[in-house]
N, C-alpha and C positions, 0 to 999 in steps of 0.2 A: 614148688615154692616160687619159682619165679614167674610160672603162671600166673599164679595168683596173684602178685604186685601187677604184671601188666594189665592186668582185669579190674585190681581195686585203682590203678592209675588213671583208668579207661575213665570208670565211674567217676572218680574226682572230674576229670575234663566234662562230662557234659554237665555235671553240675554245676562247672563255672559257669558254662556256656548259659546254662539257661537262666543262670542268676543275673548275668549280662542285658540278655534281650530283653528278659522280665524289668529291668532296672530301665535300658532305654523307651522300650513300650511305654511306661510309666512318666517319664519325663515328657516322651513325644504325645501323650494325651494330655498333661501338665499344661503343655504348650497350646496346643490347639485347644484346650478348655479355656485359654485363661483370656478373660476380656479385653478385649482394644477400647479403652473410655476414648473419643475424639471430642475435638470442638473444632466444627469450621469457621473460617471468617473468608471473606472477600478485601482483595488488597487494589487500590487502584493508583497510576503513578501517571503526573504530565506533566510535559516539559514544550515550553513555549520558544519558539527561535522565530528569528525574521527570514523568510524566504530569500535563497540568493540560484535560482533558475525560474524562467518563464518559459510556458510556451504557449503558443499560438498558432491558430489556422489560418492563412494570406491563401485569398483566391481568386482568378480570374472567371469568368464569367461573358461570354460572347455570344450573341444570336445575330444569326444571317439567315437570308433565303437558302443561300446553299449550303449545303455539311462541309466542303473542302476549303470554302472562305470562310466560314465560323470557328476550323481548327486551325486555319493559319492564322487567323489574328488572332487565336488566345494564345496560337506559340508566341506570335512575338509578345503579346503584352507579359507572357510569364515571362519571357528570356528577360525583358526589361524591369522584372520586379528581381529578382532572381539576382540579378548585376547588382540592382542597388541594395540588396542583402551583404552579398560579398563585399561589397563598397564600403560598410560598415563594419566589415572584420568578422559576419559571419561564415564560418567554415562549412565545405561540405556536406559532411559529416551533420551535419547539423540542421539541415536543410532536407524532409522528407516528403515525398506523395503519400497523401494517405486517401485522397480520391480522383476519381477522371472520368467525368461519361458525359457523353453525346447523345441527344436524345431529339425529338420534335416537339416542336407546341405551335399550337394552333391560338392566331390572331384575331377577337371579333371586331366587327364594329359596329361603335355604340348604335350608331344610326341602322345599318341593315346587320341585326343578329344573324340574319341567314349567310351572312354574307361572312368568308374566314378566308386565312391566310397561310399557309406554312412556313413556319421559320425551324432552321436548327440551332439548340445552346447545344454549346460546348462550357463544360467545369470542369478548371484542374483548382486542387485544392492539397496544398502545402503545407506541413507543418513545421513549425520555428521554432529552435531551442536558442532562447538568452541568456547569457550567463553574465552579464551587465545588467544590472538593475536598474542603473540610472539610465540606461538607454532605450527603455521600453516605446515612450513616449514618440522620439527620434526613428526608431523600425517602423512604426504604425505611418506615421506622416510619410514617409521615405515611402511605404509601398503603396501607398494610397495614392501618391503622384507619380510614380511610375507606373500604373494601372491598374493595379489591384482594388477592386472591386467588393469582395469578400470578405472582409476581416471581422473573427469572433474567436469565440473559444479560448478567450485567454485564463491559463490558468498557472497557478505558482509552486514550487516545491521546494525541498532539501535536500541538497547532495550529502551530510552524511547522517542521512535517515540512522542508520542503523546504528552509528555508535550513540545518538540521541534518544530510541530506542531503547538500548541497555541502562540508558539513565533513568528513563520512565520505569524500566521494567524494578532497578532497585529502590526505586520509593515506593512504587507498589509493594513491594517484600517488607519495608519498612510498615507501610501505612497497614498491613495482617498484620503482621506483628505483635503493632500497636493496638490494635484491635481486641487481641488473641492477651495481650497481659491485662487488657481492662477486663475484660470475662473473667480470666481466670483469677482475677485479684478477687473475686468474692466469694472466692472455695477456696483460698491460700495455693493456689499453685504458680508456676511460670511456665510462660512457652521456652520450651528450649531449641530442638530440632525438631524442623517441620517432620511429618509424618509425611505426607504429600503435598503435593503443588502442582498445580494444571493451569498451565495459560490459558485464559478463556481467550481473550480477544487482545488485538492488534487495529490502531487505529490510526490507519497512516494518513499523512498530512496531505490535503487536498481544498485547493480555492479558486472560484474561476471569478470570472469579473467579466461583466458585460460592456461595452464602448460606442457610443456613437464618433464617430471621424470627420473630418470637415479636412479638404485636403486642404494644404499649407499651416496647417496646426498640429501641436504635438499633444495629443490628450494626455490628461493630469493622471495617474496610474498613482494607485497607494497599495502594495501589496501587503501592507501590517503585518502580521503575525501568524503562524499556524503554529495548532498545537500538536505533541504523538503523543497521545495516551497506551498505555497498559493497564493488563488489568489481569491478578491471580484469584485462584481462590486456593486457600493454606489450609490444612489439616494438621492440627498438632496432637500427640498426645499422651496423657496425663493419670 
């Protein structure tokens, strides 16, 4: 007898067991059958600020017959731009090479083309971080009469890109959103939680500006505005 109960208790057990799997099977095909209806939109978000860093390229430029007297006088006219940087409060740190070479060129003349020359330039070329706006002008003139020779490249940015950034990125979210309730306002539904979101792009703020110089003048510098865009694209669904 007691056999027998542990035999028919036996049976009861796989029976639940398989009424169990049977029942999950059925829900997890439930699931994986059951359609994802989406609607995408594209969301774009920008945000306008006035630049408050410049930077810029200051450089000297020397040609001599010999290479040893073409590098001594671009050291000192750099050491003499360089002074009058710091003399302005700019810092080290702030202050980079970003090129330097010595090379040969060859002099004609107009009258006997046969007839040439050799000279060496020597280029060192500096780049400038401003963090005064108003004194862009004042750098440019200032190294232009200490020797520098070279000056371009000026271009403007934003120190805090990124919290400016998260502001683009949430009127982006705003602007699908908005998107995504105009669609679906003409099936009666609403966006509610995105289903997905993919940042497509990041458009970081970037201006350069070109200069001619006249030493003892300060050129007119207008850095206006840059913009950081974002930009999603939302999947909601419904």
């Amino acid at each position: 007898m007691k056999k027998l109960n542990i035999i028919v208790l036996s049976l009861l057990v796989i029976l639940a067991m398989g009424v169990f799997f049977n029942t999950s099977d059925t829900a997890a095909d439930t699931e994986i059958n059951k359609e994802v209806r989406l609607i995408s939109v594209s969301g774009k978000g920008v945000i306008s600020a006035k630049p408050d860093i410049a930077f810029i390229n200051v450089g000297v430029e020397t040609m001599e017959k010999d290479a040893r007297t073409a590098q001594e006088k671009n050291a000192q006219n750099m050491d003499a731009v360089i002074k009058a940087l710091k003399k302005l409060g700019i810092q080290d740190e702030h202050i980079t090479t970003v090129r330097y070479s010595l090379y040969d060129r060859y002099e004609y003349y107009k009258e006997l083309i046969k007839e040439k020359e050799k000279y060496y330039v020597v280029s060192n070329i500096i780049n400038v971080k401003i963090e005064d706006m108003d004194a862009i002008g004042k750098v440019i003139d200032s190294v232009s009469q200490a020797g520098s020779n070279e000056i371009s490249n000026i271009r403007f940015d934003i120190s805090n890109k990124k919290e400016l950034y998260d502001k683009a990125l949430a009127l982006a979210m705003k602007d699908a959103k908005k998107k995504a309730a105009s669609i679906m306002k003409t099936f009666d539904e609403k966006p509610v939680k995105p289903y997905k979101i993919l940042e497509s792009s990041y458009s970081a703020p970037f201006m350069r500006a070109e200069m001619n110089t006249i030493k003892g003048m300060e050129p007119p510098i207008n850095p206006g505005e840059l913009e950081i865009a974002a930009s999603l694209m939302v999947e909601y669904d419904y």
